[in-house]
C-alpha positions in Angstrom: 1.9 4.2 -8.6 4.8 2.4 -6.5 4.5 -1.2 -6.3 4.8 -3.7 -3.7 4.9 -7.4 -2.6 1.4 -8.4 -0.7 -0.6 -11.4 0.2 -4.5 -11.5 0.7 -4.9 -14.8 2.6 -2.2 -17.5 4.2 -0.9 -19.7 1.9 1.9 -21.3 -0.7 4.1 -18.8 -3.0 0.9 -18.5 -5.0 -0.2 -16.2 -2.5 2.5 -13.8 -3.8 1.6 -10.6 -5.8 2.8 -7.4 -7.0 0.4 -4.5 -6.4 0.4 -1.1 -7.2 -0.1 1.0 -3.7 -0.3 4.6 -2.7 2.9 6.4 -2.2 4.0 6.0 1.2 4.2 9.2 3.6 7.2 9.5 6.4 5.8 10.5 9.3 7.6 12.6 12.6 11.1 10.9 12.3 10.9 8.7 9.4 12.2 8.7 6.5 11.3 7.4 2.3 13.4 5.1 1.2 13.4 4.0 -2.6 14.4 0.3 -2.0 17.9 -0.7 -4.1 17.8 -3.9 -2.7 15.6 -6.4 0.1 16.9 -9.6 1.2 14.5 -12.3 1.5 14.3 -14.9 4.3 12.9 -18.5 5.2 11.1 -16.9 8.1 8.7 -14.5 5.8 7.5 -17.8 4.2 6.5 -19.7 7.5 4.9 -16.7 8.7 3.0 -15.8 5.3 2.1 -20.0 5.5 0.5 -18.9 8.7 2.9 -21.0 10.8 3.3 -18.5 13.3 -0.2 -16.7 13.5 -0.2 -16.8 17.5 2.8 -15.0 17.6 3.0 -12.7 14.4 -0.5 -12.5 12.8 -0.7 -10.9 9.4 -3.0 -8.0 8.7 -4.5 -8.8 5.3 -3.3 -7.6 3.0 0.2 -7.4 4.4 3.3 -6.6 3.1 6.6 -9.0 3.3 10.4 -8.4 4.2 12.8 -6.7 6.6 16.0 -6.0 5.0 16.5 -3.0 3.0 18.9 -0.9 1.1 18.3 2.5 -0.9 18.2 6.4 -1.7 16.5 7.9 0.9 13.4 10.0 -1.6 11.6 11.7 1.1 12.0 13.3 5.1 9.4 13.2 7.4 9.1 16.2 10.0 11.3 16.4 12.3 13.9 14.9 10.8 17.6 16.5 9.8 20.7 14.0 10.5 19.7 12.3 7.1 19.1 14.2 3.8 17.5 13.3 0.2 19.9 11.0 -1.9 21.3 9.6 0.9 22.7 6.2 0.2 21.4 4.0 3.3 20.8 0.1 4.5 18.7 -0.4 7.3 15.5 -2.1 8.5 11.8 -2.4 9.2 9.3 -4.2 11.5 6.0 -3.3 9.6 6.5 -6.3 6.6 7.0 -3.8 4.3 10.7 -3.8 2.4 9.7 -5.7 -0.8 8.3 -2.6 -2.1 9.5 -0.1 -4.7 9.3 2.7 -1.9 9.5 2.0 2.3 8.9 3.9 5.0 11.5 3.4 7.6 11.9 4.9 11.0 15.5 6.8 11.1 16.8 4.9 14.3 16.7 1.7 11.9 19.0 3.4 9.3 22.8 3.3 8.5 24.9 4.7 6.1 25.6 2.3 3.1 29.8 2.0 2.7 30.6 3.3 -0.7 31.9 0.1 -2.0 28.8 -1.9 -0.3 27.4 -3.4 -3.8 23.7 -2.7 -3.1 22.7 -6.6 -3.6 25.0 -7.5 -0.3 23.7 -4.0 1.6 20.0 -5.2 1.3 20.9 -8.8 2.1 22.5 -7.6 5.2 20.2 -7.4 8.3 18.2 -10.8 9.3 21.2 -12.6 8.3 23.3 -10.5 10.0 21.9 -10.2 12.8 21.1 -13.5 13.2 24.7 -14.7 12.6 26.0 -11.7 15.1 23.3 -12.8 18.3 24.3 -16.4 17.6 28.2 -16.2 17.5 27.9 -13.6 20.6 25.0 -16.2 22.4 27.6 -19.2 22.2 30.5 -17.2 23.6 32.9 -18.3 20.5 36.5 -17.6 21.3 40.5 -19.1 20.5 40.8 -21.7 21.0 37.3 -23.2 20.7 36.2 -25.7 18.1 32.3 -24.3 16.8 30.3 -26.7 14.7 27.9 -24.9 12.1 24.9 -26.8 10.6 23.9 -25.0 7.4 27.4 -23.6 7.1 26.9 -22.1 3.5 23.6 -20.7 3.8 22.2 -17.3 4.2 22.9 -17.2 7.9 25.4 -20.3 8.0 27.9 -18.5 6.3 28.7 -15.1 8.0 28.0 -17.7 11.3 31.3 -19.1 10.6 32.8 -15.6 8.9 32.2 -14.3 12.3 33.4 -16.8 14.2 36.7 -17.2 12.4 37.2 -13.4 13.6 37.4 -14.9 17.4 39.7 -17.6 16.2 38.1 -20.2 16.9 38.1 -23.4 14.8 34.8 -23.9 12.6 33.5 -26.8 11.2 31.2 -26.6 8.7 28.3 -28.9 7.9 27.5 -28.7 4.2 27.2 -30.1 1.0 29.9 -31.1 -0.9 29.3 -28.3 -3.4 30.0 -25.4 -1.0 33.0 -27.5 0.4 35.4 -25.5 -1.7 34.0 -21.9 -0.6 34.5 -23.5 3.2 38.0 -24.2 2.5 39.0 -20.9 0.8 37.2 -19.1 4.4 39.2 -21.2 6.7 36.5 -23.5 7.6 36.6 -27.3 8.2 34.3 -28.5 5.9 31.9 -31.9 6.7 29.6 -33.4 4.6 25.7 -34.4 5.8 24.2 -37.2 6.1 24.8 -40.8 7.2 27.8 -41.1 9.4 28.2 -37.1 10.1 28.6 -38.1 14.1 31.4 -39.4 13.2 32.9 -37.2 10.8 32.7 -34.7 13.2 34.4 -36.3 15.8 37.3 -37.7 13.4 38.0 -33.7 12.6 38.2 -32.3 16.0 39.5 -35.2 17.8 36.1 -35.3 19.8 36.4 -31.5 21.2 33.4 -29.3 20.3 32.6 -26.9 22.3 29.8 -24.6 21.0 26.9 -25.6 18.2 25.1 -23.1 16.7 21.9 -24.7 14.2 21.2 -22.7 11.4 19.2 -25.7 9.8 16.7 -27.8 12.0 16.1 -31.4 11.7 17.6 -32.7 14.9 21.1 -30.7 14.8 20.4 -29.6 18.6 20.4 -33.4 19.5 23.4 -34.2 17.5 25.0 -31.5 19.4 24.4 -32.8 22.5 25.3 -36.4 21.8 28.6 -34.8 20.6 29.0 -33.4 24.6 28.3 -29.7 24.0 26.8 -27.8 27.0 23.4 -26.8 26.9 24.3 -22.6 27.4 26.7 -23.3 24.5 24.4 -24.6 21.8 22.2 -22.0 19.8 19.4 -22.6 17.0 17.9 -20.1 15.4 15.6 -22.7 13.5 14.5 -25.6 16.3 12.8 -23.9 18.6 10.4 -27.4 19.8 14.3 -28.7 20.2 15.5 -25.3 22.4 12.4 -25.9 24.4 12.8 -29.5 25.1 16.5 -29.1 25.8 16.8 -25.9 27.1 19.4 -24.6 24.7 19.6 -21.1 23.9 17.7 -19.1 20.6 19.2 -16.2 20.5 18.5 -14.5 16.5 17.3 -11.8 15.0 15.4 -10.2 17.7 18.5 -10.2 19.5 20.9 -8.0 17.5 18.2 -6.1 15.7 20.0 -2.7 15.7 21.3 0.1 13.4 24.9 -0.2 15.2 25.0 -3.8 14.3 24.1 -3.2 11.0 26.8 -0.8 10.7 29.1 -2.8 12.5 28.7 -5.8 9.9 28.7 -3.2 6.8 32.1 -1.8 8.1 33.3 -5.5 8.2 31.8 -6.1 4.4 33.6 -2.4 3.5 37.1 -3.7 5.1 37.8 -7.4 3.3 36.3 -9.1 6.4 33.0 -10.1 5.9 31.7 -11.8 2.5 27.8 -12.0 1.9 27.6 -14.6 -0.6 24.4 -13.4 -3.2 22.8 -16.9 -4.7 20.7 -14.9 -7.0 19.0 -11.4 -7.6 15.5 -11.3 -8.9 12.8 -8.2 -10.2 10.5 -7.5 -7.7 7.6 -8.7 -10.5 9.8 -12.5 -9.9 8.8 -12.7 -5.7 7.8 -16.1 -7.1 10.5 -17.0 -8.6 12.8 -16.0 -5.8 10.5 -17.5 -3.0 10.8 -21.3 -4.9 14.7 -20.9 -5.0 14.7 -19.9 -1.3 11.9 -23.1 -0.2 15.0 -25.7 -1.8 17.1 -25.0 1.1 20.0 -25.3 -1.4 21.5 -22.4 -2.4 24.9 -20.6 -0.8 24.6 -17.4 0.6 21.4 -14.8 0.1 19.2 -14.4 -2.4 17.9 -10.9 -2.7 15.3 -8.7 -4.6 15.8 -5.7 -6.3 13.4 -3.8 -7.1 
């Protein structure tokens, strides 16, 4: 039997488990995907914590993940602009991608560029996305100076990838570890932490125009104290902050589309775009890969493969 990632009750990584399940069926326009690769994401722990059971309750047991990349294994009726062995990245809303085999609707599928290493095409959609909606929502452009909070994380860093595309100027808040990776992708790098007002305004001579918050923890206010309008300042994280404020939240949900994905896979084909991969785990180490993820450390994506 195919296996997949489920949880039986809200909770901690404990939660976690690897089950065997029935073999998925592709219904009228849908398709069997045999996953390559699924990204994981800091959302899919807050909501199997229970954190967000108003707005997305889970159906126990439920499934986790979004992103996906694979060999498409099976065509539901109806369906004939995509064939068996088709190489694909694409997405689902059903909690369902850490799996061995996914059913996945064929409007929520791309083709995977050859040269697309798997790890990066799986990795590609809620970070993606998310960095696409909030670049586009803050109206980036020459010769603009962006600040990024959480500028070499899974979302932080195509954030300022993409933004470097308008020509803008980026500054980057970061560790000191991912400094150097900043520098080699044309972005101001600042560390965080006591004094970062200041930094900020000592490398763009007090001129920031747009904020987009990939990391929470009062970013939205430091973007205001640094003069930002309200209509340019984005968090994808802070959403008692964007209330309170009135700043915008555009994500995910607002890019979720097979043409963006493609878009951004193009960019990834061409030398434009770099998905930074952390780690890869097994699918039997969801554990595993949830801890690294819950440090809030690491550079770039951290992805399963099952």
């Amino acid at each position: 039997m195919p296996q997949a990632v489920r949880y039986r009750e809200h909770g901690g990584i404990d939660v976690l488990r690897v089950e065997d399940v029935p073999r998925p069926v592709p219904g009228p326009g849908e398709v069997l995907v045999q996953v390559r690769a699924a990204g994981i994401n800091p959302g899919e722990a807050a909501i199997r914590e229970g954190a967000f059971a108003q707005q997305w309750p889970s159906a126990f047991p439920s499934g986790q993940g979004s992103d996906l990349a694979g060999v498409v294994a099976e065509l539901g009726a109806g369906v004939d602009e995509i064939q068996v062995g088709d190489e694909v990245i694409g997405f689902v809303h059903t909690r369902s991608s850490q799996a061995e085999l996914v059913v996945v609707e064929t409007g929520n599928l791309t083709p995977k560029p050859a040269d697309v290493p798997w790890e990066v095409a799986g990795a590609l959609f809620v970070a993606g996305t998310t960095a696409y909606a909030a670049v586009r929502a803050t109206h980036v452009r020459e010769p603009d100076t962006l600040v990024v909070s959480g500028a070499a994380g899974g979302v932080g860093s195509l954030v300022v990838q993409l933004a470097k595309l308008t020509g803008a100027t980026v500054v980057g808040i970061a560790s000191e570890a991912n400094h150097a990776w900043l520098r080699e992708h044309d972005v101001v790098p600042v560390a965080y932490g006591d004094g970062l007002e200041d930094r900020i305004r000592e490398v763009t001579g007090g001129k920031v125009d747009a904020f987009i918050d990939t990391y929470g923890n009062g970013y939205v206010d430091l973007a205001l104290r640094l003069g930002v309008y309200t209509g340019r300042i984005d968090t994808v994280i802070d959403f008692a902050a964007a209330q309170k404020y009135n700043v915008k939240t555009d994500g995910n949900s607002a890019a979720a589309s097979a043409d963006v994905v493609r878009d951004l896979a193009a960019l990834v084909d061409k030398g434009l775009l770099e998905v930074p991969i952390a780690a890869t785990y097994p699918l039997a180490r969801v554990q595993d890969a949830y801890r690294e993820l819950e440090q809030r450390h690491t550079r770039g994506k951290i992805v399963l493969k099952p």
